[in-house]
C-alpha positions as CSV (number, residue, x, y, z in Angstrom):
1,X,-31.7,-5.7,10.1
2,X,-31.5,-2.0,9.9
3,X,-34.3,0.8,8.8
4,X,-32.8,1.2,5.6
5,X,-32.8,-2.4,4.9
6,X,-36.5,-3.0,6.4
7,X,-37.7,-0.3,4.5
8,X,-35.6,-1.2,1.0
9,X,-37.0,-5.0,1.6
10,X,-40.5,-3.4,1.8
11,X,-40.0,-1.4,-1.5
12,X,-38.5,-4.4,-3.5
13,X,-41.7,-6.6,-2.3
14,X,-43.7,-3.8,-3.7
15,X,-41.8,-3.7,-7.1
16,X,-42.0,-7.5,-7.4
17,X,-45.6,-7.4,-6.8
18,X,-46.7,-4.7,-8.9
19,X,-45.0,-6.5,-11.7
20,X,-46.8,-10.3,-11.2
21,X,-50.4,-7.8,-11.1
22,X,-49.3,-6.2,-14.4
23,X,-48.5,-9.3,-15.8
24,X,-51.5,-10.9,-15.3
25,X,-53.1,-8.3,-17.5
26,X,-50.9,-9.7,-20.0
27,X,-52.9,-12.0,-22.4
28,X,-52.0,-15.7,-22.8
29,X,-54.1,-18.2,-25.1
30,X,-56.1,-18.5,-21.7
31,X,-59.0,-16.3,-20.8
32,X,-58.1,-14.9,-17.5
33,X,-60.7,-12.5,-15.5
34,X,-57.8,-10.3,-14.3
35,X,-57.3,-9.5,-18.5
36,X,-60.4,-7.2,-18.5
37,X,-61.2,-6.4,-15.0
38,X,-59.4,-3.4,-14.1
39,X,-60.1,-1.5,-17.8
40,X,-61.7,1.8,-16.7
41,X,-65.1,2.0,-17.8
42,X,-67.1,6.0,-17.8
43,X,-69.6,5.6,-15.3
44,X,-71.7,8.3,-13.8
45,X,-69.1,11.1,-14.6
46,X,-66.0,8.9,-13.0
47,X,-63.9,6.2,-14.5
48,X,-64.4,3.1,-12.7
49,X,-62.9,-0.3,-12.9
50,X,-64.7,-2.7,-14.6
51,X,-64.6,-4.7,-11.5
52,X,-66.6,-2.3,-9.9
53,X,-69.3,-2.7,-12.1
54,X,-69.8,-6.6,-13.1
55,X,-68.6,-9.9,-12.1
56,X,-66.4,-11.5,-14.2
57,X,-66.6,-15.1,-15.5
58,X,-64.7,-17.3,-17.8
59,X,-66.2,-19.9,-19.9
60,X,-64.0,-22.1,-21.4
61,X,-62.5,-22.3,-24.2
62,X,-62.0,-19.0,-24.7
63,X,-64.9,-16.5,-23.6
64,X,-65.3,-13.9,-21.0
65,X,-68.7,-13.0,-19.7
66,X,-69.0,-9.5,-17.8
67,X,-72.3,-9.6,-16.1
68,X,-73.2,-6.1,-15.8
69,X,-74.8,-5.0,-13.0
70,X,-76.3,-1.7,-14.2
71,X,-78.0,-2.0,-17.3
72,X,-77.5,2.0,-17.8
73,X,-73.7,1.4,-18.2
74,X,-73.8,-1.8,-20.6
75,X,-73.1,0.4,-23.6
76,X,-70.4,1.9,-22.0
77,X,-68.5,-1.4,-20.3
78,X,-68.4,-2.9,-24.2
79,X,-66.9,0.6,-25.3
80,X,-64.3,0.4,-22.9
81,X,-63.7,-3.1,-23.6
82,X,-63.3,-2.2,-27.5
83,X,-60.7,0.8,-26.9
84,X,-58.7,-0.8,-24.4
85,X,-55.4,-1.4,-25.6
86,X,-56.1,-5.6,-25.7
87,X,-58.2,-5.9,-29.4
88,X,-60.9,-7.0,-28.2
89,X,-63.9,-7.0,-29.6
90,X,-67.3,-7.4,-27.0
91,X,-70.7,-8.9,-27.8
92,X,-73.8,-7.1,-25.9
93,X,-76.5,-10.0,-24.8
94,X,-78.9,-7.8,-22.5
95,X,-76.8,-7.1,-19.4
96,X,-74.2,-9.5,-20.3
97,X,-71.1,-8.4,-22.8
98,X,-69.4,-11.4,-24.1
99,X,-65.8,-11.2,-25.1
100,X,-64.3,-14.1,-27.6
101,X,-60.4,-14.4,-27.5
102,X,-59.5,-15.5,-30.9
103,X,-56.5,-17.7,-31.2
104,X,-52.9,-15.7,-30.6
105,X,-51.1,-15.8,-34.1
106,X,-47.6,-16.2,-33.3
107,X,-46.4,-12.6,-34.5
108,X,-49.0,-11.5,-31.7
109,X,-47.2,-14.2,-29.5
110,X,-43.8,-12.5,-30.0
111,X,-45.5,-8.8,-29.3
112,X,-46.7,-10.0,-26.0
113,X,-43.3,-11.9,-24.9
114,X,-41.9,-8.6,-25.7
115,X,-44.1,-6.2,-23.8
116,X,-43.7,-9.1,-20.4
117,X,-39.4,-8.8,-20.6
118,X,-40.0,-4.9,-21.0
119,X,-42.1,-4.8,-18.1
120,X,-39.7,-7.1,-16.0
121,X,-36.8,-4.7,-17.4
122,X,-38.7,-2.0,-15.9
123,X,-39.2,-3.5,-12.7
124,X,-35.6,-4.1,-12.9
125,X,-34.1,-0.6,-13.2
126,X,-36.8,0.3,-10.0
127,X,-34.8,-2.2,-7.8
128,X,-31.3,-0.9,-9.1
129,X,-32.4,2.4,-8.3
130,X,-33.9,1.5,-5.0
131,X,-30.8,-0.1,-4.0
132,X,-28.5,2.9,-4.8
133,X,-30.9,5.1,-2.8
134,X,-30.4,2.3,0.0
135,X,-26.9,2.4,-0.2
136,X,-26.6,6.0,-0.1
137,X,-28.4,5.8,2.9
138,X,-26.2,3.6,4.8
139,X,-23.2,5.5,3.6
140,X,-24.7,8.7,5.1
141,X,-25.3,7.1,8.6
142,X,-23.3,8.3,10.6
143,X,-24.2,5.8,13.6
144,X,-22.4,2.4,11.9
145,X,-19.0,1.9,11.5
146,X,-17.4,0.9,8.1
147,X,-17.6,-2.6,8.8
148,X,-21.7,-2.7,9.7
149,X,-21.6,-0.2,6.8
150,X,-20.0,-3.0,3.9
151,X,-22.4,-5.4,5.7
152,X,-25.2,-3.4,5.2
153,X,-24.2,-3.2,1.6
154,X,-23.3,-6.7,1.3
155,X,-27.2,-7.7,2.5
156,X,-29.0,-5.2,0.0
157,X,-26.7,-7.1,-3.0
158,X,-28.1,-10.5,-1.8
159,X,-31.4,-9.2,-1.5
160,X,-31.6,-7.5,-4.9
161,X,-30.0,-10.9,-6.5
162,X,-32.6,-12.5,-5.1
163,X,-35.0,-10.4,-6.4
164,X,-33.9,-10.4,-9.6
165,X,-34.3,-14.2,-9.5
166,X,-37.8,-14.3,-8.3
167,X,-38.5,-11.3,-11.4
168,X,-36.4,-14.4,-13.7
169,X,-39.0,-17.1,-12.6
170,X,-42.0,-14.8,-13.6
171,X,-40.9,-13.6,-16.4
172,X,-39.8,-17.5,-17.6
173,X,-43.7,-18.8,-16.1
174,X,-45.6,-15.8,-18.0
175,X,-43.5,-16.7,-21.6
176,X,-44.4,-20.2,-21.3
177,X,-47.9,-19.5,-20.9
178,X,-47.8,-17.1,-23.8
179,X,-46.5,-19.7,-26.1
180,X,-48.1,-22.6,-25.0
């Protein structure tokens, strides 16, 4: 395996696994931790991630607890909660802001199976791009001949179908838990 294909293999990983993060920020009927814990929250001049701040709980059905950790900041962890782009709407309990997740009504069902295949389309275009820059690279090496050159080529193409397949199975796993 070349440099331009370790390197393109290392950017597709990258691509792939930035996308399964942002999906799991992607609500589901579920309380998941991972939903709130990287909103930003104002803290001592900087924007912090929640995560920074609290530990994250889930109590089931469908409740999460953020146990802040600085009582000065509870006020401003439910704010951030409340403006975040995910509709929620936080409880303060003392240190403890409580976060109900009503049930999805299937129009917001359809919103969120939406926003998942954009963000898979998106991830998408990144690897076709990638691989053209890839590609360009091996047909500006001047050190393989035009056989190790279509080779090269032929190996990126496998390695981006396969990609794509492994972004098909997400997206397919993330849909089903939406509308289950």
């Amino acid at each position: 395996m070349t440099q331009e294909s370790k390197s393109f293999e290392k950017e597709i990983e990258e691509i792939v696994g930035n996308l399964k993060r942002e999906l799991t920020s992607v609500r589901t009927n579920r309380p998941s931790a991972s939903l709130v814990e990287d909103i930003k929250v104002s803290s001592y001049g900087q924007m912090t991630p929640l995560k920074h701040l609290s530990s994250v709980s889930i109590v089931l059905p469908r409740e999460i607890s953020i146990q802040v950790w600085d009582q000065s900041l509870v006020q401003a962890v439910a704010k951030a909660v409340e403006t975040s782009s995910l509709g929620l709407s936080p409880q303060v309990q003392g240190n403890v802001v409580r976060v109900y997740l009503p049930e999805l009504s299937e129009e917001r069902r359809q919103e969120f199976v939406k926003h998942v295949k954009k963000l898979a389309e998106e991830k998408r275009i990144q690897i076709r791009h990638a691989r053209d820059e890839a590609r360009r690279a091996v047909d500006n090496d001047k050190v393989f001949t035009e056989d190790d050159k279509f080779s090269e080529k032929e190996r990126i193409q496998k390695s981006v179908e396969k990609t794509n397949k492994d972004i098909e199975e997400t997206l397919e796993t993330k849909i089903k838990e939406i509308e289950s």
